[in-house]
N, C-alpha and C positions, 0 to 999 in steps of 0.2 A: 818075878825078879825085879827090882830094883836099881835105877842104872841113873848115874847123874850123866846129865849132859849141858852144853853151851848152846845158850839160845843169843841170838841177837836183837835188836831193835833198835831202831834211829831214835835221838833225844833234839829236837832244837836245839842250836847254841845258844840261842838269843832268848827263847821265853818257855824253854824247856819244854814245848810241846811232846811229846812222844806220838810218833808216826799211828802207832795202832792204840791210840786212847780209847777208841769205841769199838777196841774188836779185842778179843782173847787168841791174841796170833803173835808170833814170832820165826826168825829165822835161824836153821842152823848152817846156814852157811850164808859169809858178808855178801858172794857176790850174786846172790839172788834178792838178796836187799837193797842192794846198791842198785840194782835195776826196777825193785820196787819203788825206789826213792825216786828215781826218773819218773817213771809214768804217773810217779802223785804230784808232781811238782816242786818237790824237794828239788831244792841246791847245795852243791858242795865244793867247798872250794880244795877238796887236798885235804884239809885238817877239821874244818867246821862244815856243819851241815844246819841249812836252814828251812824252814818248813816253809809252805804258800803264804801265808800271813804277816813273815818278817821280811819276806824282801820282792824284789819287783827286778825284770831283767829290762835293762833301755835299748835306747834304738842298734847301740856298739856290741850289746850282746854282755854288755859289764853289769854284776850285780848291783842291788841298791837297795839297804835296808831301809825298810819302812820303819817310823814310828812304831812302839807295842802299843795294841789298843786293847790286846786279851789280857786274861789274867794270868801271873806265872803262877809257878809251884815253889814260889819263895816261903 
């Protein structure tokens, strides 16, 4: 049998990363992902999510994008 289904995955806002670039994995439910995106270092603020590469947390606990120094998927 044959059955479509909805997979999720996190994209960088900022330089498009996708969370599982070097793996064949996805999620079918957000909030196992959302907890995946914690323990990788993902942040999100509400509506964007950004990978370990595009931001830096400071001493107030406030986000802080870094420069991109990767390549995007432009």
């Amino acid at each position: 049998m044959l059955k479509e289904t909805t997979l999720y995955t996190a994209i960088c806002d900022r330089c498009e990363k996708d969370l599982f670039e070097n793996e064949n994995f996805s999620y079918g439910d957000t909030l196992l992902l959302e907890q995946s995106l914690k323990e990788s270092d993902w942040h999100d603020t509400g509506e964007l999510h950004f990978c370990p590469d595009c931001h830096t947390i400071d001493e107030n606990d406030e986000i802080k994008l870094k420069p991109i120094t990767h390549e995007t998927n432009d």
